[in-house]
PDB file of N, CA, C and O in Angstrom, chain B, residues numbered from 101:
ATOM      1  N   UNK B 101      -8.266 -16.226 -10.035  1.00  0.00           N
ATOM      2  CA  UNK B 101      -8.988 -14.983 -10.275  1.00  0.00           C
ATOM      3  C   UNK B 101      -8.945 -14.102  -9.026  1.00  0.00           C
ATOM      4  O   UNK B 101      -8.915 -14.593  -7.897  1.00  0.00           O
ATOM      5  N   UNK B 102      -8.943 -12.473  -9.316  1.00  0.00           N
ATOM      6  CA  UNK B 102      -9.242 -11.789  -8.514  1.00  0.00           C
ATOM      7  C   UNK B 102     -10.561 -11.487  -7.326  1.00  0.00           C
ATOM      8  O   UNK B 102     -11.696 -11.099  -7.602  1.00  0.00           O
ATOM      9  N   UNK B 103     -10.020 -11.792  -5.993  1.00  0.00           N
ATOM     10  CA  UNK B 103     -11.474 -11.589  -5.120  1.00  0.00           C
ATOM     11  C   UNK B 103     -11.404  -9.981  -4.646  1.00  0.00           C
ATOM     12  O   UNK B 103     -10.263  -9.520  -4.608  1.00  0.00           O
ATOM     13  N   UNK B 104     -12.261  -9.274  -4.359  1.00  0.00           N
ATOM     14  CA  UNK B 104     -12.069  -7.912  -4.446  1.00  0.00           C
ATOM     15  C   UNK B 104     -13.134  -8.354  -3.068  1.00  0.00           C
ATOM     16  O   UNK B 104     -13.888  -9.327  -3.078  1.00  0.00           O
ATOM     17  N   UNK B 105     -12.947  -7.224  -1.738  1.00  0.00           N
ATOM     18  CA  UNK B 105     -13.732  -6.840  -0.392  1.00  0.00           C
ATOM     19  C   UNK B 105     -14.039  -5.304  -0.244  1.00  0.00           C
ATOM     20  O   UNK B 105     -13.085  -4.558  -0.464  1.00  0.00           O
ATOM     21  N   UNK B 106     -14.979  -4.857   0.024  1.00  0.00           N
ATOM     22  CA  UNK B 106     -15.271  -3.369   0.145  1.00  0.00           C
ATOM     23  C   UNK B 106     -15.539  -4.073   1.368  1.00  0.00           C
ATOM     24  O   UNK B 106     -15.776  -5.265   1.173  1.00  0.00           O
ATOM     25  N   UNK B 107     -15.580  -3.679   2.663  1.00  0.00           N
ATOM     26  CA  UNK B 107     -15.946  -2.981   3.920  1.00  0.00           C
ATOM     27  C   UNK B 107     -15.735  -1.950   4.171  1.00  0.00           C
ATOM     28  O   UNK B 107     -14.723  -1.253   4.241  1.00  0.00           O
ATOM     29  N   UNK B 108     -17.509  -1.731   4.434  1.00  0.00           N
ATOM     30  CA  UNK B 108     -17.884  -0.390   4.937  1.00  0.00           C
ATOM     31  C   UNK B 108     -18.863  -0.119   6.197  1.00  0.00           C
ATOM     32  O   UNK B 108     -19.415  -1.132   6.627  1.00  0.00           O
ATOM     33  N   UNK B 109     -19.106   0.887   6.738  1.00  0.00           N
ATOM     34  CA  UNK B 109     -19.326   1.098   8.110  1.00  0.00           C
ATOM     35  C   UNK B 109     -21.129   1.440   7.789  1.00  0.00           C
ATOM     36  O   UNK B 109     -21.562   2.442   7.220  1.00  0.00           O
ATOM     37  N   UNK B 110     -21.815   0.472   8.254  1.00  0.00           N
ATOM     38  CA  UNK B 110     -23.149   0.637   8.270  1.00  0.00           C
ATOM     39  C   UNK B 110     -23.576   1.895   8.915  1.00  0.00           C
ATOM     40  O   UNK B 110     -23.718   2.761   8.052  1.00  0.00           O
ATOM     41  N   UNK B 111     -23.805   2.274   9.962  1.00  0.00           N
ATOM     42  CA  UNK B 111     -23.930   3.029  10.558  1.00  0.00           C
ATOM     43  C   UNK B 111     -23.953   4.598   9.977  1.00  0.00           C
ATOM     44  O   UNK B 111     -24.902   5.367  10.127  1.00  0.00           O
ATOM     45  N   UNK B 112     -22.670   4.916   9.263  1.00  0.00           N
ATOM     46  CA  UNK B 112     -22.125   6.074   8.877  1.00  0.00           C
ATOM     47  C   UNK B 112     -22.673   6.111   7.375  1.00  0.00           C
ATOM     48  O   UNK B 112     -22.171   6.862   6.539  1.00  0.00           O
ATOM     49  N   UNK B 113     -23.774   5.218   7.077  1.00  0.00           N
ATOM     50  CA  UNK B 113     -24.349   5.580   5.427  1.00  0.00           C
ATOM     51  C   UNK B 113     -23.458   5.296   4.298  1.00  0.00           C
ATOM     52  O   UNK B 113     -23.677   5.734   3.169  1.00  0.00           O
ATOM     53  N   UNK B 114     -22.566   4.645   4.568  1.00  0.00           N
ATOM     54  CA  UNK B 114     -21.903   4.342   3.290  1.00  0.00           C
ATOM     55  C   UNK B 114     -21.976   3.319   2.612  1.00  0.00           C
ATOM     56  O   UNK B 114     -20.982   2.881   2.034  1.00  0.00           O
ATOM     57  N   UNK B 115     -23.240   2.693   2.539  1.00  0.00           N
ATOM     58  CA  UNK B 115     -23.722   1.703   1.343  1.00  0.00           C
ATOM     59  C   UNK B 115     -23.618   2.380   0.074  1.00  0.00           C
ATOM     60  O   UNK B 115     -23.154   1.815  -0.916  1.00  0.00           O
ATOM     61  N   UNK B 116     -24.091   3.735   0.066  1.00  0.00           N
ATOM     62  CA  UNK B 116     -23.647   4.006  -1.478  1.00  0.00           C
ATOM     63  C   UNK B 116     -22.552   4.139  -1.749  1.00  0.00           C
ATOM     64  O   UNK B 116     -22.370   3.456  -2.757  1.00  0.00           O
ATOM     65  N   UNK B 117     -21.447   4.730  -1.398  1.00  0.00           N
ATOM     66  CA  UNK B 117     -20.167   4.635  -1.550  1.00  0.00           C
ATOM     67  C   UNK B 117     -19.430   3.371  -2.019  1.00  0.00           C
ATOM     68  O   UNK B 117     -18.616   3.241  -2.934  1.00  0.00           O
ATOM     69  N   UNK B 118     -20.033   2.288  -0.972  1.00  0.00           N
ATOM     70  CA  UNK B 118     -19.490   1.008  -1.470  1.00  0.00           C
ATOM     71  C   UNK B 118     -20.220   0.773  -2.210  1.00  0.00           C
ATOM     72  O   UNK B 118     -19.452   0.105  -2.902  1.00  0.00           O
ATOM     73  N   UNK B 119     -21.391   0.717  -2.883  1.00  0.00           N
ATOM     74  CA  UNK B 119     -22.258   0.057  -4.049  1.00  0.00           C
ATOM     75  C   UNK B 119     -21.347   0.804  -5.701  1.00  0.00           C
ATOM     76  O   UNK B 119     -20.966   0.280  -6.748  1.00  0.00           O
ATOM     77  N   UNK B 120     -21.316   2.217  -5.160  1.00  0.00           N
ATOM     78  CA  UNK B 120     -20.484   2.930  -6.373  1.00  0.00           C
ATOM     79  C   UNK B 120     -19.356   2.029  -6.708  1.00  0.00           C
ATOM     80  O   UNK B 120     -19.194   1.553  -7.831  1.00  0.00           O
ATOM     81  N   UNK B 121     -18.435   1.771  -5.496  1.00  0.00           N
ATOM     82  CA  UNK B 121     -16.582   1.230  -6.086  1.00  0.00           C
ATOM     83  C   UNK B 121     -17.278   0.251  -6.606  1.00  0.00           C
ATOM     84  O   UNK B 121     -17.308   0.029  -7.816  1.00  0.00           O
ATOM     85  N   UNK B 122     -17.928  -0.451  -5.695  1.00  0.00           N
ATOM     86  CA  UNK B 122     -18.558  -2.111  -6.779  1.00  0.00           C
ATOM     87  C   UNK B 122     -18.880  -2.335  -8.012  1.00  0.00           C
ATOM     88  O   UNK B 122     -18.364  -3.215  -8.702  1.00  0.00           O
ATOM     89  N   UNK B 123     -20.065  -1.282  -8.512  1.00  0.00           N
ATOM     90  CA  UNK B 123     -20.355  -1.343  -9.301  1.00  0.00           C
ATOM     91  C   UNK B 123     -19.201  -0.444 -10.639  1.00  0.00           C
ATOM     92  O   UNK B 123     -19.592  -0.472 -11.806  1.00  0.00           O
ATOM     93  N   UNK B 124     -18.297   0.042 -10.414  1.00  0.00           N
ATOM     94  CA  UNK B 124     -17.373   0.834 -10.986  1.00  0.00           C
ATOM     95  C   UNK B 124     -16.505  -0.619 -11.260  1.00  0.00           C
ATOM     96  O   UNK B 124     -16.296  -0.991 -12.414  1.00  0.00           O
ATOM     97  N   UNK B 125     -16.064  -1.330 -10.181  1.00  0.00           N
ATOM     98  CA  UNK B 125     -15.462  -2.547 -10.572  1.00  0.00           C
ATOM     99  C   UNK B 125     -15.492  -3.807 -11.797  1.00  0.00           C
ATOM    100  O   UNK B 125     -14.710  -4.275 -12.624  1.00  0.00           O
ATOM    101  N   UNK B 126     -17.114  -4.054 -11.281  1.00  0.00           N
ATOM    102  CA  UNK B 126     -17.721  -4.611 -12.281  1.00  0.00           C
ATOM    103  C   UNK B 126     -17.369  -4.427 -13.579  1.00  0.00           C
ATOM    104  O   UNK B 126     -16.636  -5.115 -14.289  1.00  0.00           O
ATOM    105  N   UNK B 127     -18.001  -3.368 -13.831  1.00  0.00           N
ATOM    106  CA  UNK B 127     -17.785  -2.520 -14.995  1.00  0.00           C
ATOM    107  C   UNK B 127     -17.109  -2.472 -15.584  1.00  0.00           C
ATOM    108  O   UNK B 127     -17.249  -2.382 -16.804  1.00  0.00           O
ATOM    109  N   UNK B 128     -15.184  -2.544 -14.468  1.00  0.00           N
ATOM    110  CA  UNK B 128     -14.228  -2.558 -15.684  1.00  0.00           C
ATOM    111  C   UNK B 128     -13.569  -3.571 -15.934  1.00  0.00           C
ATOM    112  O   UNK B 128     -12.788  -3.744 -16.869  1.00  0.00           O
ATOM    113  N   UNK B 129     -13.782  -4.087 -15.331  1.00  0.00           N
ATOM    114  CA  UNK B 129     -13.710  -5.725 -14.876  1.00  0.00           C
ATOM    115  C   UNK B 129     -14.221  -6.849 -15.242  1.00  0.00           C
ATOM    116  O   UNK B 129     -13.659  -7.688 -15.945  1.00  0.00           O
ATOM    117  N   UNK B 130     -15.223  -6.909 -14.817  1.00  0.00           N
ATOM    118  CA  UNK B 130     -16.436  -7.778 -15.031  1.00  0.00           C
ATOM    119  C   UNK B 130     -16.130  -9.197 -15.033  1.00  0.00           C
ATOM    120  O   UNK B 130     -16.288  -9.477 -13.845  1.00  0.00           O
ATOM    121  N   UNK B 131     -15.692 -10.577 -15.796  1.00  0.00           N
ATOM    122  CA  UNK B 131     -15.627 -11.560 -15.764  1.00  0.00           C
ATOM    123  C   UNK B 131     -14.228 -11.894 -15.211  1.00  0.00           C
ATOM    124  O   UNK B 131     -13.825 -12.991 -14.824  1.00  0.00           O
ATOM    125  N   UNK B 132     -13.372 -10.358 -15.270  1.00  0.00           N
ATOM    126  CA  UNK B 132     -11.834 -11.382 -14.598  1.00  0.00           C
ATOM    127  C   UNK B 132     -12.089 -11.034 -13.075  1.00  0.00           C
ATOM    128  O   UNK B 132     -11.108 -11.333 -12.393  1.00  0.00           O
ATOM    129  N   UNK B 133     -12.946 -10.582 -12.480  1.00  0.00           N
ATOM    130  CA  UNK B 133     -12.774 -10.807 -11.110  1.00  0.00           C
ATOM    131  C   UNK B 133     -13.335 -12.012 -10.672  1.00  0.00           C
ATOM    132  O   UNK B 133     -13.958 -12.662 -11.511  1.00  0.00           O
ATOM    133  N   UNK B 134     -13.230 -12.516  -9.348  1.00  0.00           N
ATOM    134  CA  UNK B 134     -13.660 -13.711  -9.099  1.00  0.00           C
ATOM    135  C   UNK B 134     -15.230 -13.019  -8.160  1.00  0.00           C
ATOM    136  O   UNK B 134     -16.352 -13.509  -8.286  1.00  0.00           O
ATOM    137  N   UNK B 135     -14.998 -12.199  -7.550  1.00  0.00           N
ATOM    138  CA  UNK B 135     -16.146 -11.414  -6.961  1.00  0.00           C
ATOM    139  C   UNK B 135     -15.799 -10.289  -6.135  1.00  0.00           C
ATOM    140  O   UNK B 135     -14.627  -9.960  -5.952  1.00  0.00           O
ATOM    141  N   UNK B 136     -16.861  -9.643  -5.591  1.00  0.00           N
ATOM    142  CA  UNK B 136     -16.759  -7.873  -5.599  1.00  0.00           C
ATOM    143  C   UNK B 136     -17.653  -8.160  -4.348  1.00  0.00           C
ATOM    144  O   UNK B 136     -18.815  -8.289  -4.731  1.00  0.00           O
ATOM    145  N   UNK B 137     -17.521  -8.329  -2.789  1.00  0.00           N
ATOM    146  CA  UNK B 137     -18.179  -8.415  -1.873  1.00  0.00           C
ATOM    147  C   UNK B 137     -18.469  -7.496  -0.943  1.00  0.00           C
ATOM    148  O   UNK B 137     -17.386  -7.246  -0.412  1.00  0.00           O
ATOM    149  N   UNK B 138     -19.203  -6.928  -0.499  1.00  0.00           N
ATOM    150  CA  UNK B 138     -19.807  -5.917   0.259  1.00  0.00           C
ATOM    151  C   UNK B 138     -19.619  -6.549   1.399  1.00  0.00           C
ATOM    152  O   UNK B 138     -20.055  -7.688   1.564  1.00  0.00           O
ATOM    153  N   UNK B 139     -18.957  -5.901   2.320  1.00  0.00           N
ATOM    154  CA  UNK B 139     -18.711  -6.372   3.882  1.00  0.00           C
ATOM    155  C   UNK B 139     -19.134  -5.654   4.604  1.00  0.00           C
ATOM    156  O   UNK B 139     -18.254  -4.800   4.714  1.00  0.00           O
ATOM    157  N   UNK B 140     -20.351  -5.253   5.539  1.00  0.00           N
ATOM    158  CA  UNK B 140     -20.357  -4.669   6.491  1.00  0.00           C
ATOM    159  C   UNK B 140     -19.559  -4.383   7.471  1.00  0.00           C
ATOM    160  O   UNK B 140     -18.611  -5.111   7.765  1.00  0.00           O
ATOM    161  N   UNK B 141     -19.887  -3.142   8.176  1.00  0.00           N
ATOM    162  CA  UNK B 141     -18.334  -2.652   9.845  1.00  0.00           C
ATOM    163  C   UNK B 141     -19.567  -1.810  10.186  1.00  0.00           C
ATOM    164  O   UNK B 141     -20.757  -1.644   9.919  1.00  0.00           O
ATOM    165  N   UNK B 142     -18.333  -1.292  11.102  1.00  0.00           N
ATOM    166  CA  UNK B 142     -18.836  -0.116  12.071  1.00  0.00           C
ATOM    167  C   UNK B 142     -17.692   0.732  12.307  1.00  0.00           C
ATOM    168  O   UNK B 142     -16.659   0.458  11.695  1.00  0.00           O
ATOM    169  N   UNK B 143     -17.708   1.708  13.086  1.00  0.00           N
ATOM    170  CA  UNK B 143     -16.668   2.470  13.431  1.00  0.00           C
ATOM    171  C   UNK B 143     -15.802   3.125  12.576  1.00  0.00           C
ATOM    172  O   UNK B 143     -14.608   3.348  12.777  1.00  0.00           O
ATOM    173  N   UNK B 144     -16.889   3.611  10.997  1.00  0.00           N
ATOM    174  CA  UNK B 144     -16.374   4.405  10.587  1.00  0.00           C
ATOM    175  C   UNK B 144     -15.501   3.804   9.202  1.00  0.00           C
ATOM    176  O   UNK B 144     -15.078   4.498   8.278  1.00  0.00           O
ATOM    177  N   UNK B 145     -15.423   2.932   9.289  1.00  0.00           N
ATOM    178  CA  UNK B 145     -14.131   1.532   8.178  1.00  0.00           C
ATOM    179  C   UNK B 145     -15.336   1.675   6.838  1.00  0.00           C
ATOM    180  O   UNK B 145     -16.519   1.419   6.615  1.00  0.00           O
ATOM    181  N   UNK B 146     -13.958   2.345   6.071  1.00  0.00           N
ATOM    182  CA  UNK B 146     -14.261   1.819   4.512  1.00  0.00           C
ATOM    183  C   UNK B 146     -12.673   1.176   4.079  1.00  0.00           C
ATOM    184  O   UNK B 146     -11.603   1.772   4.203  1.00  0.00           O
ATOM    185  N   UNK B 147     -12.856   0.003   3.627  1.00  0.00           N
ATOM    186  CA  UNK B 147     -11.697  -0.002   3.444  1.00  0.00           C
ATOM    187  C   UNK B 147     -11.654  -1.339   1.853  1.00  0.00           C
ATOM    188  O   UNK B 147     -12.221  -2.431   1.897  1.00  0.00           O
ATOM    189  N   UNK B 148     -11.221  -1.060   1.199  1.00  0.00           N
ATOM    190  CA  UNK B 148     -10.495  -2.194  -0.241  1.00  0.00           C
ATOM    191  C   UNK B 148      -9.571  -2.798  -0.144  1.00  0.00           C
ATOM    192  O   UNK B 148      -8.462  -2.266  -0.195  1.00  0.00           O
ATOM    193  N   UNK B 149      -9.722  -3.939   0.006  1.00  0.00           N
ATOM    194  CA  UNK B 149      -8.800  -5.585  -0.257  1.00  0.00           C
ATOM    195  C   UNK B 149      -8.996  -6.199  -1.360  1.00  0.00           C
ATOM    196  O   UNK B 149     -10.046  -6.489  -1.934  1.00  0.00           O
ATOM    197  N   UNK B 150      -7.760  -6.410  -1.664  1.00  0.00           N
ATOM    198  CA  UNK B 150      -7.630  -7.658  -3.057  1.00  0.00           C
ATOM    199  C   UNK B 150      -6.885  -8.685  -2.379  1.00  0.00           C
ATOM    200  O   UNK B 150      -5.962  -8.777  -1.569  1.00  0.00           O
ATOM    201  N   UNK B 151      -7.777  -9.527  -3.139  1.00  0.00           N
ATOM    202  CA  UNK B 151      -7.108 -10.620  -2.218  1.00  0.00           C
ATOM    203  C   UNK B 151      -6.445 -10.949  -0.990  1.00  0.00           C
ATOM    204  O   UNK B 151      -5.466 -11.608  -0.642  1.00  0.00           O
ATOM    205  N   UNK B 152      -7.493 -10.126  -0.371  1.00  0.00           N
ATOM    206  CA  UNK B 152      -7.173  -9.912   1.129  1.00  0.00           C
ATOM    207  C   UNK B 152      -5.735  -9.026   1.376  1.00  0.00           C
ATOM    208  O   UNK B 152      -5.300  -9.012   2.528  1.00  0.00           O
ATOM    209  N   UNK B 153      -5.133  -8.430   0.520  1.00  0.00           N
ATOM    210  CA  UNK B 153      -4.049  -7.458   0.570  1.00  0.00           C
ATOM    211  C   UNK B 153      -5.224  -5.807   0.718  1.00  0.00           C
ATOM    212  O   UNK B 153      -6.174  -5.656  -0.051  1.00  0.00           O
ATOM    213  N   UNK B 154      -4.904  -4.866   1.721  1.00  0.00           N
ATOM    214  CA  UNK B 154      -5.428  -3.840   1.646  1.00  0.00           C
ATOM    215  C   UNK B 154      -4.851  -2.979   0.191  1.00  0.00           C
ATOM    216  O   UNK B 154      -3.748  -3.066  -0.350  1.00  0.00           O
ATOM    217  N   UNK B 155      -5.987  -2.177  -0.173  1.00  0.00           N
ATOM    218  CA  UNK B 155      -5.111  -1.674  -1.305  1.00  0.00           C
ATOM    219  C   UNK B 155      -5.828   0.279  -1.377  1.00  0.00           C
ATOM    220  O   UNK B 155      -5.492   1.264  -2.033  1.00  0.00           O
ATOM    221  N   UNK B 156      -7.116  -0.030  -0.119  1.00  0.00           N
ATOM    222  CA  UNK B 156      -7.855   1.571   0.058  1.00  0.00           C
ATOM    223  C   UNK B 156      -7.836   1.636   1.516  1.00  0.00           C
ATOM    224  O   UNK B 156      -7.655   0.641   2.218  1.00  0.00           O
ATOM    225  N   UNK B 157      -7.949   2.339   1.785  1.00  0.00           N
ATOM    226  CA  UNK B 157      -8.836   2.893   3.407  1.00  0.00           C
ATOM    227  C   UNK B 157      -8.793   3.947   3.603  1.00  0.00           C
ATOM    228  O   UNK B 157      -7.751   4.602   3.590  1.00  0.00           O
ATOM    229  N   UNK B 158      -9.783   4.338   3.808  1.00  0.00           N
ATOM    230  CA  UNK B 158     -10.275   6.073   4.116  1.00  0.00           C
ATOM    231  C   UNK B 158      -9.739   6.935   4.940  1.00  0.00           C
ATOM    232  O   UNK B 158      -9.722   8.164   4.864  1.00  0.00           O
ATOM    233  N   UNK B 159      -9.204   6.079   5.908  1.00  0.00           N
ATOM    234  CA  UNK B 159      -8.335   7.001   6.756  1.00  0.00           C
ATOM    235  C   UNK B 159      -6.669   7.341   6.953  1.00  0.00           C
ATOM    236  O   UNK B 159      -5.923   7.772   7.831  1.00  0.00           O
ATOM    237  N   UNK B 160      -6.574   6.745   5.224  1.00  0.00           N
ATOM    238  CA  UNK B 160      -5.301   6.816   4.747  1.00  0.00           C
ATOM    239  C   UNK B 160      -4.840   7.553   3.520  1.00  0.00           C
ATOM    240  O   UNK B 160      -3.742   8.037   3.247  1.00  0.00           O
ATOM    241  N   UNK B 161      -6.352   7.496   2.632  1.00  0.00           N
ATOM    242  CA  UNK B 161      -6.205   7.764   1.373  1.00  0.00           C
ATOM    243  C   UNK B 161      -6.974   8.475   0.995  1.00  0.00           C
ATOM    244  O   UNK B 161      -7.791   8.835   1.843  1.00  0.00           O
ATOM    245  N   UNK B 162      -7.128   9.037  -0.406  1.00  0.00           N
ATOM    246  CA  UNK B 162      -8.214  10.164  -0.539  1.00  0.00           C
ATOM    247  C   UNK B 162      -9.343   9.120  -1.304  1.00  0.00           C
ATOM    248  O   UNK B 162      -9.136   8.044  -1.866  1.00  0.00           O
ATOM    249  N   UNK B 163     -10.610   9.871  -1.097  1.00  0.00           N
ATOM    250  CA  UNK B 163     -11.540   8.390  -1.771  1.00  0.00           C
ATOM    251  C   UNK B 163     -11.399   9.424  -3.040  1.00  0.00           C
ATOM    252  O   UNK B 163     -11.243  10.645  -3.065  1.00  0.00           O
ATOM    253  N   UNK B 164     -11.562   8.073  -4.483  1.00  0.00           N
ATOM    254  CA  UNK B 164     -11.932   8.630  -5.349  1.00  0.00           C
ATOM    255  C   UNK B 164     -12.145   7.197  -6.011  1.00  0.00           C
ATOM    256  O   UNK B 164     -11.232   6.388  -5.847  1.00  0.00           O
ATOM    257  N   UNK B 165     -13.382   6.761  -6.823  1.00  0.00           N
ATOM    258  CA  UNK B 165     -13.417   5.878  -7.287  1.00  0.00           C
ATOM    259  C   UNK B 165     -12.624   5.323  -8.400  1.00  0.00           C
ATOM    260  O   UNK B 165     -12.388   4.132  -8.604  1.00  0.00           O
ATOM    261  N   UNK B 166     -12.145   6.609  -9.274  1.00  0.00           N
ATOM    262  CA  UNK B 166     -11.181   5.896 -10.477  1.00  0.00           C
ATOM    263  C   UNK B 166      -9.630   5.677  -9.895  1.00  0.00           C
ATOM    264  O   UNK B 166      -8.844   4.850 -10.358  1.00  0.00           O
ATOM    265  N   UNK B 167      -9.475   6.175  -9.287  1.00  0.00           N
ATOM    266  CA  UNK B 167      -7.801   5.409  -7.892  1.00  0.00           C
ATOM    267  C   UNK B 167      -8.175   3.978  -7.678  1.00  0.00           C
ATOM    268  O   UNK B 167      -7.392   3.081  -7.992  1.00  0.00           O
ATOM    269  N   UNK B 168      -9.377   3.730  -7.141  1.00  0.00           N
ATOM    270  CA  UNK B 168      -9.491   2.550  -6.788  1.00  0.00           C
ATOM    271  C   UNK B 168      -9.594   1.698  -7.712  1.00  0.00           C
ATOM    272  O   UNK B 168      -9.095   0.586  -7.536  1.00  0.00           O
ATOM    273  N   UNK B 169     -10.237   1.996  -8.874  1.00  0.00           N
ATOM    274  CA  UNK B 169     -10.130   0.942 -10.160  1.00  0.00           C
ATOM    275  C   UNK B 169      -8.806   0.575 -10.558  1.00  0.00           C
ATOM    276  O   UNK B 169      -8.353  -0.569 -10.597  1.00  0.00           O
ATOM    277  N   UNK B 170      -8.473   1.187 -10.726  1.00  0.00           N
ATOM    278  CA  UNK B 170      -6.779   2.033 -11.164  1.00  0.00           C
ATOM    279  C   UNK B 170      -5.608   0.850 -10.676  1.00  0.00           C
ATOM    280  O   UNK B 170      -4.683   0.318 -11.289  1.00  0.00           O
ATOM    281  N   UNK B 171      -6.255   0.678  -8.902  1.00  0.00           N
ATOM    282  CA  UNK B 171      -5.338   0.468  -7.945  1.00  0.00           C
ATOM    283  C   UNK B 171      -5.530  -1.258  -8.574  1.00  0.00           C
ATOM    284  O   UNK B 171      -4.708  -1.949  -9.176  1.00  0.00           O
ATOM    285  N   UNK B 172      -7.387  -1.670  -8.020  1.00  0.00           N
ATOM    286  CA  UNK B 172      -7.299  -2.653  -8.295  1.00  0.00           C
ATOM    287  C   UNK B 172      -7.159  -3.349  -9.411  1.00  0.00           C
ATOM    288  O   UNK B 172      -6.966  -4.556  -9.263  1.00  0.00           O
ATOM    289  N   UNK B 173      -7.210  -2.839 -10.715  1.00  0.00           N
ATOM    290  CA  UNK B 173      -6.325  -3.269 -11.611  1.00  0.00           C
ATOM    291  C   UNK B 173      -4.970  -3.661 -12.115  1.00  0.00           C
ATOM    292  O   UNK B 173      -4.740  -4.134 -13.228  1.00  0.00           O
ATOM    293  N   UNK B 174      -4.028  -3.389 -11.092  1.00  0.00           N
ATOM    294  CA  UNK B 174      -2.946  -3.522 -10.853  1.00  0.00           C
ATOM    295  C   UNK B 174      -2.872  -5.335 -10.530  1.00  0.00           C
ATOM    296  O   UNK B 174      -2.227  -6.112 -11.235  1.00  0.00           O
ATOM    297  N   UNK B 175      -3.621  -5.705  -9.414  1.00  0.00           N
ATOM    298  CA  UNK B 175      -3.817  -6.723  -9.184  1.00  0.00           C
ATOM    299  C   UNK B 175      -4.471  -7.476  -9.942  1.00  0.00           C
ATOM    300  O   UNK B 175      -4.341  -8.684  -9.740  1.00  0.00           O
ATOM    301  N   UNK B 176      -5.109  -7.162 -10.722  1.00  0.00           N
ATOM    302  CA  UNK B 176      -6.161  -7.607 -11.848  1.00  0.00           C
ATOM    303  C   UNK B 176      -5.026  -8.209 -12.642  1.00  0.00           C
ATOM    304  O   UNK B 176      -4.634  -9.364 -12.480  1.00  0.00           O
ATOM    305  N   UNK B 177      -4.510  -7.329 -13.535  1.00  0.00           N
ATOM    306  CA  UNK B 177      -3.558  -7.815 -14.243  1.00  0.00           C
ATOM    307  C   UNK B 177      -2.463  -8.621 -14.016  1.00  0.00           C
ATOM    308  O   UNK B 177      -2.031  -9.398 -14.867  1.00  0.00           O
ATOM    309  N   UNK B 178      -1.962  -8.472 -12.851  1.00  0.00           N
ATOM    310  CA  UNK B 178      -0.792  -8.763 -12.132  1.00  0.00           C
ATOM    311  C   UNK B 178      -1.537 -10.629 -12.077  1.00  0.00           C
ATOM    312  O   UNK B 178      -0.709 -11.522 -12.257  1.00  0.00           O
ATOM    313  N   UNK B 179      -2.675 -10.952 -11.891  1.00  0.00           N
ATOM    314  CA  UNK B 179      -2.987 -11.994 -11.574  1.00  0.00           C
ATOM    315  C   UNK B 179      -3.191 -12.718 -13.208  1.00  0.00           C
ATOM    316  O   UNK B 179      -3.179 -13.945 -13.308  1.00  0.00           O
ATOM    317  N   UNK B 180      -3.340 -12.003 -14.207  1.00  0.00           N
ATOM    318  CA  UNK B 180      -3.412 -12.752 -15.825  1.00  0.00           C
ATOM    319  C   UNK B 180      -3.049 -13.433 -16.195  1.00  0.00           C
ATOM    320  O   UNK B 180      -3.303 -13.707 -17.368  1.00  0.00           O
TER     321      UNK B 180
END
């Protein structure tokens, strides 16, 4: 099963941001992931791993939550 990582940068307020992709995950997801973990940082880091493969980061990509579903569904399936 799919493990999914949000790290995000305490500091800079982005618990909601990461609570959103999470809970957006869930959602489309729900029993085929293996889990959806909230990682704390600093220095600004939001960033999405599947299975420890990066697949977001903010200072690469544009945020938008349905990209990221999108993205990690790729892996979702890819793992079926």
């Amino acid at each position: 099963m799919t493990r999914v990582e949000i790290e995000f940068c305490v500091p800079c307020g982005m618990l909601d941001r990461a609570q959103d992709v999470q809970h957006a995950l869930l959602s489309e997801y729900g029993e085929r992931l293996e889990s959806v973990a909230l990682v704390t940082g600093d220095s600004g880091v939001f960033e999405v791993r599947v299975d420890g493969d990066q697949v977001f980061d903010k200072d690469e990509d544009e945020y938008d939550v349905d990209a990221i579903v999108d993205t990690v569904g790729e892996h979702v399936s890819a793992a079926a």
